[in-house]
Backbone as CSV, one residue per row, in Angstrom:
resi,resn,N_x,N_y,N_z,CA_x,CA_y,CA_z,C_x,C_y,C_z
1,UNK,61.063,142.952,93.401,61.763,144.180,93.704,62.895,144.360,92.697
2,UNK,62.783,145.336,91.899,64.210,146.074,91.071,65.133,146.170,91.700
3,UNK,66.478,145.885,91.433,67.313,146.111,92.289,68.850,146.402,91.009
4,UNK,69.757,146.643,91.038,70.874,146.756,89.929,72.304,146.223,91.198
5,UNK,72.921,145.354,90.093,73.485,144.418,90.789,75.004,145.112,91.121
6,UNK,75.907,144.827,91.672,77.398,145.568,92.168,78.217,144.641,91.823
7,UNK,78.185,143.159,91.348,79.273,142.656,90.957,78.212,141.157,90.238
8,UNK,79.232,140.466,89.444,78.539,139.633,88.575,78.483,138.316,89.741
9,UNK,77.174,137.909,89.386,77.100,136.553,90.338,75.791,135.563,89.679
10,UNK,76.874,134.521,89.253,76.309,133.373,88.493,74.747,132.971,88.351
11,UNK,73.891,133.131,87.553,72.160,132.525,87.568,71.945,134.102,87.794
12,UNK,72.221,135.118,87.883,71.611,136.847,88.540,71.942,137.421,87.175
13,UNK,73.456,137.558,86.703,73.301,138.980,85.906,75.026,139.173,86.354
14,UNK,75.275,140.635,85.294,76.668,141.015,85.684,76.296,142.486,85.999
15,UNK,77.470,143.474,86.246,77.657,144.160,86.887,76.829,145.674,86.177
16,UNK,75.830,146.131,86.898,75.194,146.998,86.428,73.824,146.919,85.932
17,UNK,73.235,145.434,85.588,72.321,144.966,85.607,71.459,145.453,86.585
18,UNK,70.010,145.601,85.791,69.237,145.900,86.333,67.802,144.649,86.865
19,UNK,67.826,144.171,87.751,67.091,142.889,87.600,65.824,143.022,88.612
20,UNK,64.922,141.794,88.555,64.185,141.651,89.366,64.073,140.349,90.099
21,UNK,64.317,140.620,91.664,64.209,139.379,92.648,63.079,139.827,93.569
22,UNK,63.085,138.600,94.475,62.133,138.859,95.321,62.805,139.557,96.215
23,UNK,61.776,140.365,97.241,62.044,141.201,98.144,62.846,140.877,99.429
24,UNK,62.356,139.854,99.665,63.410,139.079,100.786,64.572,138.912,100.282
25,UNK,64.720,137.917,99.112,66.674,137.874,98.877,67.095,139.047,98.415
26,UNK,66.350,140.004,98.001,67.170,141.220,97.760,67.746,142.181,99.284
27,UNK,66.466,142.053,99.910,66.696,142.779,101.326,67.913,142.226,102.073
28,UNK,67.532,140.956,102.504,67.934,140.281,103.434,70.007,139.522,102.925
29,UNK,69.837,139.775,101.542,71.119,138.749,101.191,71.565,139.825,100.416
30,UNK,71.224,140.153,98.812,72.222,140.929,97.667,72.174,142.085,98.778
31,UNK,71.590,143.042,99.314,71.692,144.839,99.448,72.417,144.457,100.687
32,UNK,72.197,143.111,102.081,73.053,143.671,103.098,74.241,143.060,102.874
33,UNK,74.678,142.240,102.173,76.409,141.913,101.501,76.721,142.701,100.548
34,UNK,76.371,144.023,100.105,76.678,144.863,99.431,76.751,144.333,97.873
35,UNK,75.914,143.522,97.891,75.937,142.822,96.125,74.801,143.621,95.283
36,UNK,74.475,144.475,95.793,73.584,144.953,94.747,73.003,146.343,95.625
37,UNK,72.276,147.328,95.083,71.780,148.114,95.213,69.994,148.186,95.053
38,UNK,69.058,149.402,95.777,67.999,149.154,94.869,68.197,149.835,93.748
39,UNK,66.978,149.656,92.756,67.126,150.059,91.774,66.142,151.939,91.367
40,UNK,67.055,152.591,92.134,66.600,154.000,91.908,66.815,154.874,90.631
41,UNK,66.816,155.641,90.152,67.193,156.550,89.454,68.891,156.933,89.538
42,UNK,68.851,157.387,91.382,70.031,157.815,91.494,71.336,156.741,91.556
43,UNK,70.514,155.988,91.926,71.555,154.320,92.485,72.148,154.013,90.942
44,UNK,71.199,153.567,90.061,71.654,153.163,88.414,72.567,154.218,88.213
45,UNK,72.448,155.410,87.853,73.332,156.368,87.173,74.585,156.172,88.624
46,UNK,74.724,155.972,89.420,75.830,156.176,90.916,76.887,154.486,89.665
47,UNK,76.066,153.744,89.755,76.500,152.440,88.979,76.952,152.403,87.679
48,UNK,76.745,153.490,87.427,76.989,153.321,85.794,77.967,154.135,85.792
49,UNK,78.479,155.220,86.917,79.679,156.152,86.987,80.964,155.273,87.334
50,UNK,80.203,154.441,87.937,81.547,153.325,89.041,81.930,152.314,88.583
51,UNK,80.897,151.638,87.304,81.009,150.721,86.834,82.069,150.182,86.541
52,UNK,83.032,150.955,85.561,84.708,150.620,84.977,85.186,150.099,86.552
53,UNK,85.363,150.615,87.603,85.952,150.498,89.067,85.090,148.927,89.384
54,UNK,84.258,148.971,89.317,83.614,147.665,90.044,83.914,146.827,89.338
55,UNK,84.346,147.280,87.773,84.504,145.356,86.767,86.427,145.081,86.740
56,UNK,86.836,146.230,87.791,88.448,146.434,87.874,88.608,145.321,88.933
57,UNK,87.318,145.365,89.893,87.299,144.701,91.249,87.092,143.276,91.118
58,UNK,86.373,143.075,89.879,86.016,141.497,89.815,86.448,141.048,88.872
59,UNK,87.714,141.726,88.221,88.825,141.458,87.806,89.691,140.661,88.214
60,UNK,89.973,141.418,89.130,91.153,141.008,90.296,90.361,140.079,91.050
61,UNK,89.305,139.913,91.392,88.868,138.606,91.979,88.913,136.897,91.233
62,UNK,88.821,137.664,90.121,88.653,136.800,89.336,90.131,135.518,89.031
63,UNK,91.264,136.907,89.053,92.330,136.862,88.972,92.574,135.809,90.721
64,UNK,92.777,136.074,91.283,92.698,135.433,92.504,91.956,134.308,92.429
65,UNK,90.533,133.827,92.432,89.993,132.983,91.904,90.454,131.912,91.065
66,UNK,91.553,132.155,90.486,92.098,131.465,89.165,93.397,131.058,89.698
67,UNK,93.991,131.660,90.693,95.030,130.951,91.599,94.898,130.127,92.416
68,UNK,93.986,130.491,93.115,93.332,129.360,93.729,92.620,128.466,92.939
69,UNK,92.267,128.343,92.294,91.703,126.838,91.677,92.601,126.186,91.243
70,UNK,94.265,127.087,90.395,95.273,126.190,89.486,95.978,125.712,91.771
71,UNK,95.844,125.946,92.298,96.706,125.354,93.022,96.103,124.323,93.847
72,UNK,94.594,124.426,93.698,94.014,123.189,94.501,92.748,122.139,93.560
73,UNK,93.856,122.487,92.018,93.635,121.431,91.236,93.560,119.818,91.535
74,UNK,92.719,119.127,91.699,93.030,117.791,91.625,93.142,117.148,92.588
75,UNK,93.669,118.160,94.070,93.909,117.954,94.846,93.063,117.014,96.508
76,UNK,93.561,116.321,96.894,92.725,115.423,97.717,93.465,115.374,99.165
77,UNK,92.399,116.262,100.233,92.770,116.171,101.770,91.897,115.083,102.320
78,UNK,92.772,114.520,103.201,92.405,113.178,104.401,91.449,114.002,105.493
79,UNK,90.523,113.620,105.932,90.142,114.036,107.089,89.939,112.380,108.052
80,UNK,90.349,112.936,109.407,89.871,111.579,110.972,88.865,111.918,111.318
81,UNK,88.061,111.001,111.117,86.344,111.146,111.711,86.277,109.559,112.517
82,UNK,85.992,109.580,113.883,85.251,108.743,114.396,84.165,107.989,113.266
83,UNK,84.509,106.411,113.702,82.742,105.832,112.790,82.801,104.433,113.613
84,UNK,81.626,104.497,113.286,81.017,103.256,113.967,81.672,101.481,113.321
85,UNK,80.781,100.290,113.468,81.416,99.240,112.980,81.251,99.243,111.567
86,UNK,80.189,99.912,111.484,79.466,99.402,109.613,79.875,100.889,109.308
87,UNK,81.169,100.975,109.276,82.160,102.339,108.368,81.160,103.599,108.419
88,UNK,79.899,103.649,109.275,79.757,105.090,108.922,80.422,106.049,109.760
89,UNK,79.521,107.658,109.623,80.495,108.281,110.507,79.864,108.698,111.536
90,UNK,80.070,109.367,112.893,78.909,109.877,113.428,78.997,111.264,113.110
91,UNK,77.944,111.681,112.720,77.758,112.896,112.031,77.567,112.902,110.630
92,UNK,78.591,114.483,110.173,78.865,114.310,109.138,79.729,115.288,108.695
93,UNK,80.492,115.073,107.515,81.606,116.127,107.161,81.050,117.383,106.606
94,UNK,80.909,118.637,107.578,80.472,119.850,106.890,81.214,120.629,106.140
95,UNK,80.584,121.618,105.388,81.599,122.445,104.475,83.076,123.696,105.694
96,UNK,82.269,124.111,107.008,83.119,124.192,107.659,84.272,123.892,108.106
97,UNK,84.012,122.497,107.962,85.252,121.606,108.467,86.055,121.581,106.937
98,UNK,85.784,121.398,105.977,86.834,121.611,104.634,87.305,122.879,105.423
99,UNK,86.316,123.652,104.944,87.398,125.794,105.216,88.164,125.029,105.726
100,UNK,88.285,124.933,107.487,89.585,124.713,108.361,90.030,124.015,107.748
101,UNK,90.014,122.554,106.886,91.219,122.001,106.801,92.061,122.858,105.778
102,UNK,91.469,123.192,104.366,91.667,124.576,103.244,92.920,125.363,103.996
103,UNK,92.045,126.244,105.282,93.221,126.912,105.816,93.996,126.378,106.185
104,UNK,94.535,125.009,107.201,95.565,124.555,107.843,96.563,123.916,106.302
105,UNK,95.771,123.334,105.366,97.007,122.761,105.152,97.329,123.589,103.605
106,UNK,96.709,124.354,103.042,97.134,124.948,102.007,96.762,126.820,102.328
107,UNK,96.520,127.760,103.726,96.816,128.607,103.687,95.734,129.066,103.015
108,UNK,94.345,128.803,102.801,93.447,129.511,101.492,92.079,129.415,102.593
109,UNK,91.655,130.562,102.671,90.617,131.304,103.309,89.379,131.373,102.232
110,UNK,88.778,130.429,102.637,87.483,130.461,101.774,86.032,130.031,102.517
111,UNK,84.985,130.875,102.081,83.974,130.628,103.558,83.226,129.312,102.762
112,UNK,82.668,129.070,104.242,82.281,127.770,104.074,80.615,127.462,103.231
113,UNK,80.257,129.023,102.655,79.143,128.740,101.982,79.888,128.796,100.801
114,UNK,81.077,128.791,100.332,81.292,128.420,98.663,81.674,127.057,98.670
115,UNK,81.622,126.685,100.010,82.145,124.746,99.440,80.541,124.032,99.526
116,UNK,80.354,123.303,98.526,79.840,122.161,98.210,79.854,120.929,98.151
117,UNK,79.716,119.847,99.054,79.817,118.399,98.592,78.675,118.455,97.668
118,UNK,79.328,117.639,96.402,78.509,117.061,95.306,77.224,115.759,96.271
119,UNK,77.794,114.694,97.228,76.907,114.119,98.015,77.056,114.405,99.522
120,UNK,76.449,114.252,100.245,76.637,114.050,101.834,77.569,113.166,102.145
121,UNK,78.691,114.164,102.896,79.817,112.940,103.693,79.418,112.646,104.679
122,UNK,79.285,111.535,104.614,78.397,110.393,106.077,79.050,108.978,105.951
123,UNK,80.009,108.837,105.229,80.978,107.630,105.325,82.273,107.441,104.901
124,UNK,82.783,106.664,105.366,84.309,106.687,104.992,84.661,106.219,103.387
125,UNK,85.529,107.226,102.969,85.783,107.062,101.151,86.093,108.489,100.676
126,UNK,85.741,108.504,99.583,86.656,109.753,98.586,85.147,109.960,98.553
127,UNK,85.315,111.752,98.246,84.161,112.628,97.881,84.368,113.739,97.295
128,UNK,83.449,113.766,96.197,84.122,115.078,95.616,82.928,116.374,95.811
129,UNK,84.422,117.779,95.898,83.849,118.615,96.660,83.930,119.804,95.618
130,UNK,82.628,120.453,95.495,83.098,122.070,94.288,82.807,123.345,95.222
131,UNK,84.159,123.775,94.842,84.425,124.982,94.863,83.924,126.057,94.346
132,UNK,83.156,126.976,94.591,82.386,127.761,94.190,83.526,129.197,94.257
133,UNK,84.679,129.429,93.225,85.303,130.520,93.980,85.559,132.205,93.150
134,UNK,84.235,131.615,92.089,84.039,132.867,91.639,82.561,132.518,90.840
135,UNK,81.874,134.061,90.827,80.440,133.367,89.463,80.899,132.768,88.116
136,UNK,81.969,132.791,87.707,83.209,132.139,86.564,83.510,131.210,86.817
137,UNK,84.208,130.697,88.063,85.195,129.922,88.212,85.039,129.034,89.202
138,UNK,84.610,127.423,89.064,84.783,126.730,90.136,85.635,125.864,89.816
139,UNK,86.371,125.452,91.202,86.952,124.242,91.101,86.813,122.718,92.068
140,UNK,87.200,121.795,91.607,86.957,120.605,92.510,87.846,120.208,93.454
141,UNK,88.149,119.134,94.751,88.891,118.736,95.195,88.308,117.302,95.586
142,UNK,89.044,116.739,96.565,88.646,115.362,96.855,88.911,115.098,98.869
143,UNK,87.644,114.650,98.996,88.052,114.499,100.681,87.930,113.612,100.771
144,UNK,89.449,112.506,101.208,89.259,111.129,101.488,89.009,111.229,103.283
145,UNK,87.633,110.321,103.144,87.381,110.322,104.836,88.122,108.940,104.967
146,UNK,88.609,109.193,106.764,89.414,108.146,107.230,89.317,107.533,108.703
147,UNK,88.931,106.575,109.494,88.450,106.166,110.101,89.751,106.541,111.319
148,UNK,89.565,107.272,112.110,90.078,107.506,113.105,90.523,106.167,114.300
149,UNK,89.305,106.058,114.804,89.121,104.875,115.386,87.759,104.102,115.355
150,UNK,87.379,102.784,115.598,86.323,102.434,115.475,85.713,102.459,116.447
151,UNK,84.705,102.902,117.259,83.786,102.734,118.411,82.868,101.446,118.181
152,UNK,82.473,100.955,118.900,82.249,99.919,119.448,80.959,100.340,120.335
């Protein structure tokens, strides 16, 4: 399915691009998060009027993007996880649980499909985590897991 894209997003294309995906991720993901359009006659030329406005928008995202990464440079949050005797954890550390900690201790609202663990947190130790916080711009952090208490 043709579709012309509404803002630049990493492995796709930039803004105004005219591309081809499959019909499902175009339906179901780029057109209902407003990341893209189909690709009509009227839609392209609507995109190509707005264009200057839409690369103003991911400008300023970009710009934002770039504050947030210089401020959670390097940076490494503790999380308390229950674990068993042989240090694992029960469960495991989801990208959800970063967001909340993100928000509680540095104030930064970021959904939990742009965080990435590089491996599965399933034990106690340092892990490094990327930030997905623009199609430009990622950055890393570090989640030291920490044994709450030991169950038995």
């Amino acid at each position: 399915m043709k579709i012309v894209l509404l803002e630049n997003l990493r492995k796709l294309g930039s803004i105004g691009e005219v591309i081809d995906v499959k019909r499902g991720y175009a339906r179901n993901f780029l057109i209902r998060e407003k990341k893209a359009l189909f690709a009509s006659e009227k839609n392209i030329k609507q995109v190509e009027k707005i264009k200057s406005e839409l690369n103003k928008k991911d400008l300023e995202k970009k710009k934002v993007a770039k504050e947030i990464a210089e401020k959670l440079k390097n940076k490494t949050f503790e999380i308390k996880k229950l674990v068993t005797e042989n240090k694992e954890l029960y469960g495991s550390v989801k990208p959800t649980e970063i967001s909340k900690l993100l928000k509680e201790n540095e104030n930064i609202e970021l959904s939990s499909s742009l965080i990435q663990p590089i491996t599965e947190i399933k034990s106690i130790g340092e892990f490094k985590v990327v930030l997905n916080l623009h199609s430009e711009i990622e950055s890393y952090i570090k989640i030291k897991v920490i044994p709450e208490e030991i169950v038995k």
